[in-house]
C-alpha positions in Angstrom: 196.4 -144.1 95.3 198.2 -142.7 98.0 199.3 -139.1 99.0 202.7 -139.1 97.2 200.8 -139.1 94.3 198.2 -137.0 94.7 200.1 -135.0 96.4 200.6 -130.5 97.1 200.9 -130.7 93.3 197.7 -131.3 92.6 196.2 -128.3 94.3 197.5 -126.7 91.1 195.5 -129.0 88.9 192.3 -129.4 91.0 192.2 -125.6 91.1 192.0 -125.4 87.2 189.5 -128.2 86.7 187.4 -126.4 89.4 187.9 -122.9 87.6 186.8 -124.4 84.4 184.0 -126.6 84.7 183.1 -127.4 81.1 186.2 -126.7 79.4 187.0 -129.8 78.2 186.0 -130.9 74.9 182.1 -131.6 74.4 181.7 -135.5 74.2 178.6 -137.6 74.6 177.6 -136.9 78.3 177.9 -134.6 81.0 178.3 -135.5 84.5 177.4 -133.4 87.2 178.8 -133.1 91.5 175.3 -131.5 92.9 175.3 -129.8 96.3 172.2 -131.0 98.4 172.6 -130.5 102.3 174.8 -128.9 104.2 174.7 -129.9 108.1 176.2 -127.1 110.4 174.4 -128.9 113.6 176.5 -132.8 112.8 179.2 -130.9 110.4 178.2 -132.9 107.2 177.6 -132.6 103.7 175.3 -134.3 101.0 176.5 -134.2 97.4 175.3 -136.2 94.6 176.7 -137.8 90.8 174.2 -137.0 88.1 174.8 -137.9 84.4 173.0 -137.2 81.4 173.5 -137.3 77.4 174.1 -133.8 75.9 171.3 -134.8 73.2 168.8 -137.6 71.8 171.9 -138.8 69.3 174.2 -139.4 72.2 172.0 -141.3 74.5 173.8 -144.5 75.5 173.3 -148.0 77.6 175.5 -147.2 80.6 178.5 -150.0 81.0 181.1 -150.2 82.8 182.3 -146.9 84.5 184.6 -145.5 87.3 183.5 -142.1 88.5 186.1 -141.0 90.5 185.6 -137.4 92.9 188.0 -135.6 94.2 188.2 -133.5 97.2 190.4 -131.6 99.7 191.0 -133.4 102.8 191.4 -130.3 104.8 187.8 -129.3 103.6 185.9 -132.8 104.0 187.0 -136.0 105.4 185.0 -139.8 106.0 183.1 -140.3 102.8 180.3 -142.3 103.2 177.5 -143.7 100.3 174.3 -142.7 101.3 172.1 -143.8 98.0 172.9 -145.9 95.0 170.0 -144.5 92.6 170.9 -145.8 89.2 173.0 -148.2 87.6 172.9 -150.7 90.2 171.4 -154.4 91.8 168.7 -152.8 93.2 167.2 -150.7 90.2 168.3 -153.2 87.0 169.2 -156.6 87.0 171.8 -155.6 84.3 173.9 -154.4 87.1 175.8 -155.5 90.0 175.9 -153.8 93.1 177.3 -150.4 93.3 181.0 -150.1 94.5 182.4 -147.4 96.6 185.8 -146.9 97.3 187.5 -144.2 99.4 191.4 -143.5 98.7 192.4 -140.9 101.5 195.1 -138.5 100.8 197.7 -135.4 102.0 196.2 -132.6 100.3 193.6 -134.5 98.0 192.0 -137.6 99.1 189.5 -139.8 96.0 186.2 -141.3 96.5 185.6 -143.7 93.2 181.9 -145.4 92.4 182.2 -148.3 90.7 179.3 -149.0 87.9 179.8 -153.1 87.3 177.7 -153.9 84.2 176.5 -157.7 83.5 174.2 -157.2 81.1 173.3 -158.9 77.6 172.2 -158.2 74.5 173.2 -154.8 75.3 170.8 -154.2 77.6 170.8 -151.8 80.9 169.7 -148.2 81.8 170.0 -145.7 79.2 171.5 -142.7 79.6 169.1 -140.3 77.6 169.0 -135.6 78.1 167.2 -136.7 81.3 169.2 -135.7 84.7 169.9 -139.4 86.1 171.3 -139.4 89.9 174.2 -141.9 89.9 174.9 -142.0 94.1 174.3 -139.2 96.5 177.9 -139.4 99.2 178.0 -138.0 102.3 181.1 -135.9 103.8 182.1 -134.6 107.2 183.3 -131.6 107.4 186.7 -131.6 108.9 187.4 -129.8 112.0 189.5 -127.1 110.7 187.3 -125.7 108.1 186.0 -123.0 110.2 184.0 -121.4 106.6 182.5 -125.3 106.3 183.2 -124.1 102.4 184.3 -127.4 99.9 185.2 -128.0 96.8 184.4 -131.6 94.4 185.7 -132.2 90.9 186.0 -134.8 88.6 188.7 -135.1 86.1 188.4 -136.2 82.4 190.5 -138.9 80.5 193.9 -137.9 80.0 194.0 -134.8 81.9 196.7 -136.7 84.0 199.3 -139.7 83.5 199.4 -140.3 87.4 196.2 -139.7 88.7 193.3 -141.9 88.3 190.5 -140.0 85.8 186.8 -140.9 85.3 185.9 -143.2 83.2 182.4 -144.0 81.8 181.6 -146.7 78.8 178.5 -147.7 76.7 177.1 -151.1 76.4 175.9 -152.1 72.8 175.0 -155.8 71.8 177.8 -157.6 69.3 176.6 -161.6 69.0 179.0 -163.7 67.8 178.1 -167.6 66.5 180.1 -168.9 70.2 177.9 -166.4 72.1 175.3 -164.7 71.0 174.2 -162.7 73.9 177.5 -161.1 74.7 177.6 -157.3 74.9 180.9 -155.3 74.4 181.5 -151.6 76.4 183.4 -148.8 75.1 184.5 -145.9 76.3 183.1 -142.6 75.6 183.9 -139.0 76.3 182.4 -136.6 78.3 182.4 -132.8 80.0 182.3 -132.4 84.1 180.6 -129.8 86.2 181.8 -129.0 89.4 181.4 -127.8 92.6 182.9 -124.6 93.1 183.5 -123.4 96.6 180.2 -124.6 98.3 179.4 -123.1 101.2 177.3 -123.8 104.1 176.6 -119.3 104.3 173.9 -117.6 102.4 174.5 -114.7 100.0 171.5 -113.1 98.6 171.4 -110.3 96.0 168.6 -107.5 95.7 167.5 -105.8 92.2 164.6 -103.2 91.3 165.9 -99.9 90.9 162.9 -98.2 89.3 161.1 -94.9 89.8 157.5 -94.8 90.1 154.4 -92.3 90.3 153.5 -90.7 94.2 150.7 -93.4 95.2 152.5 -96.6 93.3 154.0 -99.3 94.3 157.6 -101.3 93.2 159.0 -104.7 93.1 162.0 -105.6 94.8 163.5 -108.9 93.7 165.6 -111.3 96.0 167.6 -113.8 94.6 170.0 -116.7 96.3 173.8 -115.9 94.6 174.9 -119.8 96.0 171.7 -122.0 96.7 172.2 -122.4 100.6 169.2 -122.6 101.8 167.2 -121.6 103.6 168.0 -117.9 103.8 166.0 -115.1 106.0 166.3 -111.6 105.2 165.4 -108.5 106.3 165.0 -105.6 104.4 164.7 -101.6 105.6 161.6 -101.1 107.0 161.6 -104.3 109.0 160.7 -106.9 106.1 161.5 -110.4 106.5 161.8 -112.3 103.6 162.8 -116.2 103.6 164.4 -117.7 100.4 164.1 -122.0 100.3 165.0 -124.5 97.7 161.8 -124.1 96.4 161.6 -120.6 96.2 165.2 -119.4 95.6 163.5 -116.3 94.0 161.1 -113.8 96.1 159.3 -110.5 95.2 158.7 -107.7 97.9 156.4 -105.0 97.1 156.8 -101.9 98.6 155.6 -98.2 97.9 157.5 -95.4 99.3 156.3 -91.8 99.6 159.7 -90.2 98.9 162.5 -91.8 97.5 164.0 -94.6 99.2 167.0 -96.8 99.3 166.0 -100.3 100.4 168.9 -102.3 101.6 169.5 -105.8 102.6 170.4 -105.2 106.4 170.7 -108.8 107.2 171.1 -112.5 105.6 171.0 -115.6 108.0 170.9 -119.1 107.3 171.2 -122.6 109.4 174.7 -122.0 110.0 174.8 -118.3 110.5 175.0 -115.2 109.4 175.5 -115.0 105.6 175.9 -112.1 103.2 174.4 -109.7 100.7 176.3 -110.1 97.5 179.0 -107.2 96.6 177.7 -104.6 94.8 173.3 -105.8 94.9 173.0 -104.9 98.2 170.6 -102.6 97.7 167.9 -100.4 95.4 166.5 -97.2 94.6 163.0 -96.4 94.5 162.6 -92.6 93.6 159.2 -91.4 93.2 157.6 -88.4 91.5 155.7 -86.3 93.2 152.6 -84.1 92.1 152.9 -80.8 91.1 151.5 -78.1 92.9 149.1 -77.1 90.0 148.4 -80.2 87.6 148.6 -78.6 84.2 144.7 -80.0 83.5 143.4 -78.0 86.6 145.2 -75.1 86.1 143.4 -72.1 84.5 146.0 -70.0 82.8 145.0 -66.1 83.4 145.4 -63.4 80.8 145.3 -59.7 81.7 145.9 -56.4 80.0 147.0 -53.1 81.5 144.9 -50.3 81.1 146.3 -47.1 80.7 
């Protein structure tokens, strides 16, 4: 597959799959493009293939299957394998080794693994609701992405004539009286989730408008709006708050005398300085204050005018 077929047209198309990451028709797995690492230091990224069955009546011994991934070659360039985790020689004896096979391009360049079942009796790895990784690849960025931002997708069956689609099948056992350990494959559909402009910048939203009684205290919640990771902020008033993979979600509590506005002043990750996300910037703590005579200490007074 060279670039004069996958060529400036396919922008068109890659966009739409990208903009719509499940809306294709529900079929017996989903297979997911995962972000993992972004490298700003060597200008490389991690993604990896995950597949699953979308429930316990469509789990499925894993045959044959071509999982192509398609990218933009002005965002990522030099795809490398850097895991074979399922599905392959070295975790099932079912399976041959893993093949990988880059197809560079003009505008949109393929990276296809190859699942090469050799099972019998239709056995293998089972594809079950549990999140199986397939391969993790590894990108360079390419020089002239200055955002380091990138974009993977997968296409389903038919969703083009020309361009190669992603194929998966299931192995089931059919003995015959000449052979009665052969296994057939057939194909079966499935949905595709993306990756959506990933990129290597932090953005990090703030929430917990609330008003509270003179002496209290209030939660402010900070939340990563993209999973980069990790993500420092600071907060008014001097708090620093880091956000990691392992804690994407952070509480700060804080109790102001008058009413505040707490804002996210900065976001920094690895790579630089990301964002706060538009509009949840920032909060409102208002807080009520005593009265000058509590209604249970005052003592009302009565008087009458003599005349």
């Amino acid at each position: 597959m060279k670039s004069a077929v996958i060529g400036s047209w396919l922008i068109f198309i890659g966009l739409l799959a990208l903009h719509s990451n499940t809306g294709f028709a529900q079929g017996r797995f989903t297979l997911r493009l995962v972000p993992k690492t972004i490298d700003c230091v060597n200008n490389k990224v991690e993604a990896c293939v995950e597949i699953r069955a979308v429930s316990k009546d469509s789990a499925f011994v894993m045959g044959n299957a071509n999982l192509r991934i398609f990218y933009k070659s002005a965002q990522l360039t030099s795809p490398t394998i850097k895991s074979r985790n399922n599905f392959t020689s070295a975790t099932s004896g079912d399976y041959s080794t893993m093949g990988f096979l880059p197809n560079p391009g003009l505008d949109t360049s393929i990276v296809t693994l190859n699942i090469l079942y050799n099972g019998e009796n239709g056995q293998g790895t089972t594809v079950d609701t549990t999140w199986l990784s397939v391969a993790c690849l590894e990108f360079s960025i390419a020089g002239t992405n200055a955002t380091k931002c990138y974009d993977l997708f997968s296409l389903p069956k038919d969703f083009s004539l020309a361009l190669p689609n992603t194929v998966v099948t299931r192995a089931y056992h059919s003995p015959t009286n000449d052979d009665p350990t052969r296994t057939l494959t057939t194909e079966v559909n499935g949905t595709f989730i993306n990756i959506a402009n990933q990129c290597s910048l932090p953005i990090v939203a703030i929430a917990g408008d609330t008003t509270i009684n003179n002496g209290g205290t209030a939660t402010l919640t900070l939340t990563s709006q993209n999973n980069i990771f990790p993500a420092t902020i600071t907060l008014t008033g001097g708090a620093s708050v880091q956000l990691t993979q392992a804690t994407p979600v952070k509480t700060v509590t804080v109790s102001p005398t008058t009413q505040t506005t707490y804002q996210i002043l900065t976001v920094t990750g690895a790579c630089g300085a990301g964002s706060a996300a538009s509009g949840k910037s920032q909060v409102v703590v208002q807080v009520n204050q005593p009265q000058n005579c509590p209604p249970a200490k005052c003592i009302p007074l009565t008087f009458r005018i003599v005349k």
